[in-house]
C-alpha positions, 0 to 999 in steps of 0.5 A: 204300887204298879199301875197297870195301864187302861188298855189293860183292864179294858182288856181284861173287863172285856174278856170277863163280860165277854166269857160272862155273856158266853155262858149264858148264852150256851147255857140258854140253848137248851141242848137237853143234857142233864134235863129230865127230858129222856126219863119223860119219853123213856116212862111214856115209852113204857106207857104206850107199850104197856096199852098196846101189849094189853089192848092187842095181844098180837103186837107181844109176838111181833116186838119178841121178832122184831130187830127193833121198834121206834115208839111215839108215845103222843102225836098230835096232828092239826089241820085247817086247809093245811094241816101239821103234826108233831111227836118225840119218841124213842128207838127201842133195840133188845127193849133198850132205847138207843136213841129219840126221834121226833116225827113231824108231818105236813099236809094240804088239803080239804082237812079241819079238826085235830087228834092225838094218836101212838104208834109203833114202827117194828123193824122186822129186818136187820137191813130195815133197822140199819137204814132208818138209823143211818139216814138223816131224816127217814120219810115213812111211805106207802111201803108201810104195812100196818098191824093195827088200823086207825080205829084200833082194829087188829090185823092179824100178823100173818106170815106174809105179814111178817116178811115186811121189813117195817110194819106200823101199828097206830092205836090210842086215836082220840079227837076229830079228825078222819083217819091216821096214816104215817105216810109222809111223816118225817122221823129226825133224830133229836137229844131232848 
C-alpha cells in the first residue's frame, strides 16, 4: 500500500473545496443564461405592441417605416424630493428582438408620487438605429419628438414628423404623478 504524503491530500482537498466553492459562486451570480427572463420581456414586448397597435392605429404606419424600435413593456418611476425609474425592454429590427435594454432615470426636484407608463422609441433612420446600438449607455434628450403624449393623445405623424430620425410614443400611463418624458433616461444594454 502507497502512503500518499499530507501535503498531498492537503492539496487535493483544497482544490476539491476550492473548485466546490467556485461553482457555486458562478452559479449564484445569475448572469441570466438559460433563465426564462428574455420569453418574460419578449411575451410583455408583444403585449405592449398589441395595446398600442390597437389603442393608436397610427403607430401601425410608423413601425412598417421604422428601421427599428425599442419597446419598454412597464417603467415605473417614484419620486419624493428625489425621484427614480426603472424598466427592461426589448430592441425589435424586422420585428425580431436583437437585443434587452434597461432604462433608468434619475431626477431632483419638487416631485412626489409614482406611475407606471410603456413606451415605444421608432428609429426612423439607419444612422438613428446604429448610434443607439453602438453607444455604451445612450441618454434619450430633448431631441426626442413624440407621436403620442403623456395622457395617451394621438399626434399625427405628419411628413415633418417623420423625417425625425427617433420618435418616441408613451402611453398605458397609470398612477400619481405629473407628466412623463424620456428626457433623461438612460438606456443600457442587459442579458436578463
Amino acid at each position: 500500500m502507497i502512503k500518499t504524503p499530507p501535503s498531498s491530500l492537503l492539496t487535493r482537498r483544497g482544490f476539491a473545496l476550492s473548485a466546490l466553492a467556485g461553482l457555486t459562486v458562478t452559479a449564484a451570480c445569475g448572469n441570466g443564461v438559460g433563465s426564462p427572463g428574455a420569453a418574460t420581456i419578449d411575451a410583455r414586448v408583444d403585449a405592449t405592441l398589441n395595446q398600442m397597435y390597437s389603442q393608436y392605429p397610427n403607430t401601425v404606419d410608423l413601425a412598417a417605416k421604422s428601421t427599428g424600435m425599442l419597446v419598454m413593456p412597464l417603467v415605473t418611476e417614484a419620486g419624493f424630493g428625489f425621484g427614480g425609474g426603472y424598466g427592461r425592454g426589448a430592441l425589435r429590427v424586422d420585428n425580431v428582438t436583437v437585443d434587452y435594454y434597461s432604462n433608468t432615470k434619475a431626477s431632483a426636484g419638487f416631485q412626489i408620487g409614482a406611475k407606471q407608463y410603456a413606451h415605444v422609441l421608432f428609429f426612423m433612420t439607419q444612422d438613428a438605429l446604429e448610434g443607439f446600438r453602438r453607444s455604451n449607455g445612450w441618454t434619450a434628450g430633448a431631441d426626442l419628438d413624440y407621436v403620442l403624449t403623456d395622457r395617451g393623445d394621438s399626434i399625427s405623424a405628419d411628413t415633418n414628423t417623420l423625417r425625425s430620425p427617433i420618435l418616441a410614443a408613451i402611453f398605458g400611463q397609470a398612477g400619481l404623478y405629473a407628466g412623463a418624458s424620456l428626457e433623461g433616461a438612460k438606456y443600457t444594454r442587459i442579458i436578463p
